[in-house]
Backbone as CSV, one residue per row, in Angstrom:
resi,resn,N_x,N_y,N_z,CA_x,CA_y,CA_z,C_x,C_y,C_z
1,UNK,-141.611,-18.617,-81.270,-140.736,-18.461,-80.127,-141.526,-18.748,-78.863
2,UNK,-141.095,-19.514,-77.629,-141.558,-19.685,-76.928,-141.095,-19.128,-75.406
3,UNK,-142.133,-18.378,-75.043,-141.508,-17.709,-73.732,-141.746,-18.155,-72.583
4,UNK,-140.257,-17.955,-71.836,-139.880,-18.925,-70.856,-140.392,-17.901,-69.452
5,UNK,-140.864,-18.334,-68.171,-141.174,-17.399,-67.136,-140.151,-18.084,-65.975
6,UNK,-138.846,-17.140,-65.639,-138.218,-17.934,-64.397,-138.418,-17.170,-63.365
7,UNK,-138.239,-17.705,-62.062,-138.131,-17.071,-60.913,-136.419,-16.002,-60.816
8,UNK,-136.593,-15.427,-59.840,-135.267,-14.452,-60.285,-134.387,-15.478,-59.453
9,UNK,-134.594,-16.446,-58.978,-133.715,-16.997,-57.870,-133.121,-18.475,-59.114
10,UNK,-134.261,-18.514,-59.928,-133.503,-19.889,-61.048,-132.661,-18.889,-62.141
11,UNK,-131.279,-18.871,-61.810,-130.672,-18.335,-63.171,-130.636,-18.721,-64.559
12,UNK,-130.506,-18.728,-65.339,-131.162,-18.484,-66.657,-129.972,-19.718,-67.068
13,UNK,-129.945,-20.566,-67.264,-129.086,-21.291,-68.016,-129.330,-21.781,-69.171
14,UNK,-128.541,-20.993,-70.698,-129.074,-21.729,-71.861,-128.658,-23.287,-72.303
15,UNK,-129.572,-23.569,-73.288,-129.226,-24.895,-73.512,-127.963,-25.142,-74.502
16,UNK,-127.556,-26.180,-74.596,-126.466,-26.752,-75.756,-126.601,-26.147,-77.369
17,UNK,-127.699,-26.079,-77.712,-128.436,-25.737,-78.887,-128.368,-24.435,-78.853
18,UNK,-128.857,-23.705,-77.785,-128.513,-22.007,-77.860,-127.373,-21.692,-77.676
19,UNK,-126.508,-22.264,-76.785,-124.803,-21.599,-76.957,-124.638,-22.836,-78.306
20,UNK,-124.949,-22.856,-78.554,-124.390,-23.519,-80.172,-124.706,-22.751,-81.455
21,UNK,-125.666,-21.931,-81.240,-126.300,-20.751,-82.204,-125.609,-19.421,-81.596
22,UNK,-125.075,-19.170,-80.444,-124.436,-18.106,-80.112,-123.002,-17.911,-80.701
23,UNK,-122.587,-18.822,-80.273,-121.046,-19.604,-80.168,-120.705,-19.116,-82.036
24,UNK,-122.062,-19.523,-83.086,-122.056,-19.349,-84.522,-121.931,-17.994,-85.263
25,UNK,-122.793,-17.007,-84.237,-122.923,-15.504,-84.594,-121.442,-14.672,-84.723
26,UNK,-121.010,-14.513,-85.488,-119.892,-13.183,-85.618,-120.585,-12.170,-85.167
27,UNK,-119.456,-11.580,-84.422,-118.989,-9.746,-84.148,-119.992,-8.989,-84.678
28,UNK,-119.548,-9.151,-86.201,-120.420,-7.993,-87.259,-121.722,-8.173,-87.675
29,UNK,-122.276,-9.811,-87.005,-123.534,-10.082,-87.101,-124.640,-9.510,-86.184
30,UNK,-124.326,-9.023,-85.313,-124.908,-8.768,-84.170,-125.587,-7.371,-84.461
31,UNK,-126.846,-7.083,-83.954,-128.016,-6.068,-84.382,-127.771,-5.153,-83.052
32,UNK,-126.705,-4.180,-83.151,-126.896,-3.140,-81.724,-127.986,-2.258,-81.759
33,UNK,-128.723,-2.316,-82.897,-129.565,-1.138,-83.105,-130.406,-0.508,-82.474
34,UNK,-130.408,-1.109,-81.501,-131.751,-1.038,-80.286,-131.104,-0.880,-78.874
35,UNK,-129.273,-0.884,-79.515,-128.873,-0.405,-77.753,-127.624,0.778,-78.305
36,UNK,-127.748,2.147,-78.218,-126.897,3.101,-78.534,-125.496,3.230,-78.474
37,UNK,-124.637,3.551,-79.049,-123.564,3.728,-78.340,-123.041,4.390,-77.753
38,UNK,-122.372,4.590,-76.451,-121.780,5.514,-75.735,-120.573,5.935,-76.021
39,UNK,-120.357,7.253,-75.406,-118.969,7.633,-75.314,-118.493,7.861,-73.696
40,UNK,-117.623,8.568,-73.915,-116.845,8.580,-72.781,-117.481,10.136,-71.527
41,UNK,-118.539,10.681,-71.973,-119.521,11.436,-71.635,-120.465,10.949,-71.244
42,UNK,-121.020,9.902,-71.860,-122.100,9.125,-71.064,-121.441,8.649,-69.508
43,UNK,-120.124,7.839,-69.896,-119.816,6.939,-68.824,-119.372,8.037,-67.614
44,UNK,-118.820,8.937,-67.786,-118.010,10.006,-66.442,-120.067,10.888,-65.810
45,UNK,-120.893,10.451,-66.422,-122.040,10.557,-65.644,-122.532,9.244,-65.068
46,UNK,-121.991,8.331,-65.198,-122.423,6.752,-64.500,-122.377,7.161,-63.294
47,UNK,-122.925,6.804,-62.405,-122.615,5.889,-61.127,-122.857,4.439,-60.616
48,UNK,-121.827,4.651,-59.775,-122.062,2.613,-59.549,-123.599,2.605,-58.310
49,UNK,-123.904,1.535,-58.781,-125.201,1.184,-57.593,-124.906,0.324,-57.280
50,UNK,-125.051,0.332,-55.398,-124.376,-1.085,-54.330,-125.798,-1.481,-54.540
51,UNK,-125.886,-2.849,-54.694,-127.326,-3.798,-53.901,-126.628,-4.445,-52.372
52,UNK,-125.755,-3.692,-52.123,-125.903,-4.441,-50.744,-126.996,-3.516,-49.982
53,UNK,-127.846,-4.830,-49.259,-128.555,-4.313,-48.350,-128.082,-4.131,-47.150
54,UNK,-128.716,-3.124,-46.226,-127.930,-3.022,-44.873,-128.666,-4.197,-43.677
55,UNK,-129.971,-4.571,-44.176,-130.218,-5.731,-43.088,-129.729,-7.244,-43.250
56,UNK,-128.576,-7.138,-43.576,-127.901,-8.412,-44.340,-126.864,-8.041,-43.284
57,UNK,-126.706,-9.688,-42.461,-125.522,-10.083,-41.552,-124.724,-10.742,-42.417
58,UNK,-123.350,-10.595,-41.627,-122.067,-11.450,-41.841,-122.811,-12.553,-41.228
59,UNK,-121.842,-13.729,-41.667,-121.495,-14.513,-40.499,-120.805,-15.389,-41.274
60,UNK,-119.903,-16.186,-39.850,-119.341,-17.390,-40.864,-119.015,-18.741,-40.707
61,UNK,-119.430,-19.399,-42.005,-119.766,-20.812,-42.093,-118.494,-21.917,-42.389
62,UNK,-118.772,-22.536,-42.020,-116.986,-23.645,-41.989,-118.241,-24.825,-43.284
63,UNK,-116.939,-24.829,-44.444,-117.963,-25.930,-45.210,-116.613,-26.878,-45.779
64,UNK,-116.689,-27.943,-45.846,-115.576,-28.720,-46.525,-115.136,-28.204,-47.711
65,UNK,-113.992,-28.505,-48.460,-113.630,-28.245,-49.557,-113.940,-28.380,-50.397
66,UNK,-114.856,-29.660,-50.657,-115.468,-30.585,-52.051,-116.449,-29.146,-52.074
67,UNK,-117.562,-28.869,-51.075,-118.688,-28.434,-51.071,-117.754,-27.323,-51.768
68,UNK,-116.998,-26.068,-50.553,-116.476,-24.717,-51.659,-116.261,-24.856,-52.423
69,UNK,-115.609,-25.849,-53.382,-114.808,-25.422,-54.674,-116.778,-25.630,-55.440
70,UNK,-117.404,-26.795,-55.186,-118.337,-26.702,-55.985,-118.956,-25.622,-56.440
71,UNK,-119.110,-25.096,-55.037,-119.645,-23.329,-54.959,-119.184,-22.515,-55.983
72,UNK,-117.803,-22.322,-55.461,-117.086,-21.324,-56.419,-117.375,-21.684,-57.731
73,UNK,-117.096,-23.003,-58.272,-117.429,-23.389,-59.544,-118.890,-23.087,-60.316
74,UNK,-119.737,-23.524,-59.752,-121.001,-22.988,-60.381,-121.451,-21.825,-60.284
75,UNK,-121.019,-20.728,-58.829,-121.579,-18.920,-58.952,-120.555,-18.446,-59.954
76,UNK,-118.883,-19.198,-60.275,-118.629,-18.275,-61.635,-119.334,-18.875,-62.630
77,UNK,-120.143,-20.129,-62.906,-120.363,-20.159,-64.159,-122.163,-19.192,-64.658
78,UNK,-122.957,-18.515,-63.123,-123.393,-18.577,-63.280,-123.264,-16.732,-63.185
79,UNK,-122.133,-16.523,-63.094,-121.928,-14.966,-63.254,-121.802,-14.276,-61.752
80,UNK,-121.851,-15.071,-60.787,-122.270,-14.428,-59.334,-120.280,-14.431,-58.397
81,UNK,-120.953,-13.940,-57.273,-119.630,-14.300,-56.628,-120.219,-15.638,-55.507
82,UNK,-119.640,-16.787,-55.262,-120.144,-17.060,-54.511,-120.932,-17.359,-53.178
83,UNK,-120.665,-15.537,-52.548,-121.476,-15.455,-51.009,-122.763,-15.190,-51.655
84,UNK,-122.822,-14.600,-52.823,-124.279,-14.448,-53.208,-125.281,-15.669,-53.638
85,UNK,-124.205,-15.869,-54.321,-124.304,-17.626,-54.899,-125.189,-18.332,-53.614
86,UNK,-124.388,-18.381,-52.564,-124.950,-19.273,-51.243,-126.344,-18.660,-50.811
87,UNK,-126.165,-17.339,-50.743,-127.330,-16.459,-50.127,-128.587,-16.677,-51.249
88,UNK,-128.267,-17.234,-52.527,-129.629,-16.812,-53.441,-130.071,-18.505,-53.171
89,UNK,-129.211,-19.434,-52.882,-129.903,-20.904,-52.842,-130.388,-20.951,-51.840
90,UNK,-129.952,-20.226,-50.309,-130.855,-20.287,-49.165,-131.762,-19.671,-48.994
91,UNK,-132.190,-18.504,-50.053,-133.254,-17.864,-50.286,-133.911,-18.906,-50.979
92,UNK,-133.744,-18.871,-52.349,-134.794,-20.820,-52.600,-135.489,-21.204,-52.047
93,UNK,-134.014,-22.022,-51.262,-134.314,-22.991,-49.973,-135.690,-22.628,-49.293
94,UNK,-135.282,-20.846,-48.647,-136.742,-20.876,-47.824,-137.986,-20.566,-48.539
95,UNK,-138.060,-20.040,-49.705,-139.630,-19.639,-50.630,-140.087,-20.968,-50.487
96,UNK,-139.154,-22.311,-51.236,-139.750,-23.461,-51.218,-140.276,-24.205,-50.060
97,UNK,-139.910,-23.849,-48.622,-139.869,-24.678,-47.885,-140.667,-23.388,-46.575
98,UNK,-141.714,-22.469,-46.906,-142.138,-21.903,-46.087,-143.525,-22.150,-46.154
């Protein structure tokens, strides 16, 4: 097995070959053994945790349509909403370019 090291800002995208071995696994194949199961006692002790930070401005950006829908399209495929989506590529943007 070969281990992969990403930055937290490159999301993890598997390849064709791994959602092709996922895509193969049944339900009942799957090894929970190493993650417990809960009940409904565990969850009424959850709480939700915000990552919003408080030194994080609004503001707002006028972008053509082609560009939003692209947006929207790739932060759902990549699990995000897309203001985060925008905010994690202009973070990128500046690691790479400081």
């Amino acid at each position: 097995m070969t281990m992969v090291i990403r930055k937290l800002s490159d999301p993890y995208q598997p390849s064709d070959e791994e959602l092709a071995q996922i895509r193969a696994i049944y339900d009942d194949e799957i090894d929970f053994s190493d993650a417990p199961e809960t009940d409904l006692e565990f969850w009424s002790k959850a709480t939700k945790v915000s990552h919003k930070n408080e030194d994080k401005n609004k503001i707002l950006v006028s972008l053509d349509q082609e560009l939003m829908n692209w947006l929207k399209s790739e932060s759902q495929s990549q699990g995000l909403d897309y203001s985060s989506f925008i905010a994690s590529i202009l973070s990128s943007y500046k690691q790479e370019n400081s």
